[in-house]
C-alpha positions in Angstrom: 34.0 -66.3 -14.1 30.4 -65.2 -15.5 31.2 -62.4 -12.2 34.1 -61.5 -13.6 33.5 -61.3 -17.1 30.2 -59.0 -16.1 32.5 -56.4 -14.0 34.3 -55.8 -17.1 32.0 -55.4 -19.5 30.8 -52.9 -16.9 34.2 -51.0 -17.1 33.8 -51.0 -20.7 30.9 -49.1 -21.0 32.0 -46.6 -18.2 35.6 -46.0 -19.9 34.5 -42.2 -20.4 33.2 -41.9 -16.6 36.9 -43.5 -15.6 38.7 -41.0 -17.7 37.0 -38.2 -15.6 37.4 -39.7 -11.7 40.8 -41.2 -12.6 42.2 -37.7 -13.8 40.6 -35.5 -11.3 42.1 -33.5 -9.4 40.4 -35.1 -6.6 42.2 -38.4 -7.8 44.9 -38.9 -4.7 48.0 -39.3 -7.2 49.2 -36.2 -5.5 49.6 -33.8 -8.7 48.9 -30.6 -7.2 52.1 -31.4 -4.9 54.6 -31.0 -8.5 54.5 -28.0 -10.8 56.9 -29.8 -13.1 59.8 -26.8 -13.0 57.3 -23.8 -13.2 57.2 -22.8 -9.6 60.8 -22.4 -10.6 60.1 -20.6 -13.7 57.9 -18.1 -11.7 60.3 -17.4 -9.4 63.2 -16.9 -11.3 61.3 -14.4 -13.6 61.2 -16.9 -16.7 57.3 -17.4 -16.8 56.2 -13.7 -15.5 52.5 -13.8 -18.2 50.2 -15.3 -19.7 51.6 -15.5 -22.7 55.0 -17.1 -21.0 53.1 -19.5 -19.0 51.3 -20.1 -22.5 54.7 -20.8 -24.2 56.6 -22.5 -21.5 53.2 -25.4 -21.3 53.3 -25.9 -25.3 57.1 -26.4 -25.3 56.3 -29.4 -23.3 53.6 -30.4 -24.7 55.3 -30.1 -27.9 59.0 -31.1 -27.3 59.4 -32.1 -23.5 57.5 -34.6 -21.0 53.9 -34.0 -22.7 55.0 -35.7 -25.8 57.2 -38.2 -24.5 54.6 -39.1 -22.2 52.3 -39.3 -25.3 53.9 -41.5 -27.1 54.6 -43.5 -24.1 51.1 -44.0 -23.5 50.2 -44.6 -26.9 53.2 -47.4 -27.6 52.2 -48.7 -23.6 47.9 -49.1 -24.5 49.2 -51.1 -27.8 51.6 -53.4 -25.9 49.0 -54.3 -23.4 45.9 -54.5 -26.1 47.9 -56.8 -27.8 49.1 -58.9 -24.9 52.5 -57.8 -25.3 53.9 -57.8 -22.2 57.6 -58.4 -22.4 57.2 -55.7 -24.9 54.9 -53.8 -22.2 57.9 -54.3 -19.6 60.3 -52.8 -21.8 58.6 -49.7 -22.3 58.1 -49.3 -18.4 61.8 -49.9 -18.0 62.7 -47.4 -20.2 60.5 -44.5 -19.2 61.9 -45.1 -15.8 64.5 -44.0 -17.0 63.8 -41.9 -19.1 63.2 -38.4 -17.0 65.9 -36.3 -17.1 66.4 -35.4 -13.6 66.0 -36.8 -9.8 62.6 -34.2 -9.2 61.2 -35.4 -12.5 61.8 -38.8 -11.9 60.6 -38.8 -8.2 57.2 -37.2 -9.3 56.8 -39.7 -12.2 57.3 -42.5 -9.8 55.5 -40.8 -7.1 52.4 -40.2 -9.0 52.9 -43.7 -10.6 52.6 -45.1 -7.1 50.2 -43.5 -5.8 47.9 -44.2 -8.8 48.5 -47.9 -8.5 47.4 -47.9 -4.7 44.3 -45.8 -5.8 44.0 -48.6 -8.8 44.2 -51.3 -5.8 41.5 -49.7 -3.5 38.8 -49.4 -5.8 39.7 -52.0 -9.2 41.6 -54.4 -7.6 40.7 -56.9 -10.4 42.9 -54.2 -12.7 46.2 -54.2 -10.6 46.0 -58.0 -10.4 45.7 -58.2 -14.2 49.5 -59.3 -16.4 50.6 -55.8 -16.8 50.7 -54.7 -13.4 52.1 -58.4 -12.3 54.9 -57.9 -14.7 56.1 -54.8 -14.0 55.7 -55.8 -10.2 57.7 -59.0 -11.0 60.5 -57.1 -12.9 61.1 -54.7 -9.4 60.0 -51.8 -12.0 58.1 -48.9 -10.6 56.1 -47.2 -13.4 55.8 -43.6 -13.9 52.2 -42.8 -14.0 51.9 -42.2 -17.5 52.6 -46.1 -17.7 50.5 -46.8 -15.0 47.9 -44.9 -16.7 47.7 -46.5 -19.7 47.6 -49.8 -18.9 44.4 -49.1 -17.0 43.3 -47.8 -19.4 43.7 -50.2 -21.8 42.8 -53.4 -19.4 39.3 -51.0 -19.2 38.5 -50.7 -22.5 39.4 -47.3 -22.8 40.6 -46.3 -26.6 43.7 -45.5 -27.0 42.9 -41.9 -28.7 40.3 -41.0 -26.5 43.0 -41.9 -23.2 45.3 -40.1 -24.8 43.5 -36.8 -25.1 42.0 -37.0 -21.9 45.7 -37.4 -19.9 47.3 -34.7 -21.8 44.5 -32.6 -21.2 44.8 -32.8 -17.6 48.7 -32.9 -17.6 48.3 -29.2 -19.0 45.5 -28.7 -16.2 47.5 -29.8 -13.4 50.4 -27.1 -15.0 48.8 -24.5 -15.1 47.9 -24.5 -11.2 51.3 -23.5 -9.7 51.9 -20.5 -11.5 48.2 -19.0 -10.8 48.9 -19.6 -7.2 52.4 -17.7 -7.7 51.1 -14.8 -10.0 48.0 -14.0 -7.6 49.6 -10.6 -7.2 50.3 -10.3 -10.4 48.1 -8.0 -12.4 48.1 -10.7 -15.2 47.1 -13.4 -12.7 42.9 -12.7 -13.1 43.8 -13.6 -17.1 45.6 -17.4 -16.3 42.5 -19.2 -15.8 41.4 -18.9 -20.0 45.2 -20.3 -19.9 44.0 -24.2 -19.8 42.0 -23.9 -22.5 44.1 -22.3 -25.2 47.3 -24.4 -24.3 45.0 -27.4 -24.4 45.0 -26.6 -28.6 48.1 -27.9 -28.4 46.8 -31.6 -26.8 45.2 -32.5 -30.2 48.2 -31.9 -32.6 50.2 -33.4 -29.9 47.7 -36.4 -29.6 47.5 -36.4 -33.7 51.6 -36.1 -34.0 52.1 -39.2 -31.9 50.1 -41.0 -34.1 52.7 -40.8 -37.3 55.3 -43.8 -37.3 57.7 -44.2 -34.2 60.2 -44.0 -37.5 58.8 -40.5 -38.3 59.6 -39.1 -35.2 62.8 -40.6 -35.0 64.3 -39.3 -38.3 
């Protein structure tokens, strides 16, 4: 017990350090394999610039999958805090089924998975915690976002500072895809800035999700 009790307040004081290996790149959840529609974008001609690649990322952080996932995470780190878990269970549930279409849904679950399997490698002491049991138990398989956050929270992490840090690299990971695509492009050499002024958007975001569920839903 005294073992166990010593690991975690371990994890707690490292919460920052966890943020930054758990949302690498280098972090095998397979992100660089989904460009979340822009490869699309690109191709058909929508995002062509910087300043349609800048657009096209705050529109989701702003109305699509960034603040969903945002207010996922933030409603998910509560539940588990707070020992909710049938209330924990039910958001996993419904952000399973919440993506709109089969891609979006496969690279939620996808990423989800693989995160957990990462999770089970090097914290196995996290995965074997409730939250994970009772997802497990309920034959529900997480998005990542879910997966994320109850990490997160079974670490110590706070909830503002998590939430930041994934939507942060959520617009990292976008912006990836369409530098790759535009290398030819005589705009490409002015996409890498891109990350950071599309990452003024996290903090509204991260602020907005912090209003009321009722707010939002008016």
């Amino acid at each position: 017990m005294a073992s166990s009790m010593s690991t975690f307040t371990h994890i707690d004081s490292a919460g920052p350090l966890l943020l930054q290996l758990w949302l690498s790149p280098a972090f095998p959840v397979g992100s660089y394999s989904y460009s979340h529609g822009l490869e699309s974008a690109v191709e058909s001609g929508i995002v062509k610039t910087r300043h349609d690649l800048e657009r096209w990322i705050g529109g989701v952080l702003s109305f699509g999958t960034g603040r969903s996932d945002a207010l996922l995470l933030r409603e998910s780190h509560r539940a588990v805090v707070a020992r909710a878990i049938p209330r924990f269970v039910e958001l996993a549930a419904f952000a399973a089924a919440l993506k709109g279409t089969a891609e979006l849904a496969l690279e939620a679950e996808a990423q989800g998975a693989a995160f957990q399997k990462a999770l089970a490698a090097g914290w196995p002491f996290l995965v074997l915690r409730e939250p994970f049991l009772a997802i497990a138990q309920a034959a529900i398989r997480p998005p990542y976002v879910i997966a994320f956050a109850a990490a997160a929270a079974l670490a110590g992490i706070e909830m503002h500072l998590a939430l930041l840090s994934y939507l942060q690299a959520f617009v990292g990971n976008l912006v990836l895809p369409p530098r790759r695509l535009l290398l030819r492009e005589r705009d490409a050499d002015g996409l890498h800035p891109v990350s950071g002024g599309v990452a003024d958007h996290a903090a509204p975001a991260a602020a907005y999700v912090e209003q009321p569920v009722a707010r939002l839903q008016a």
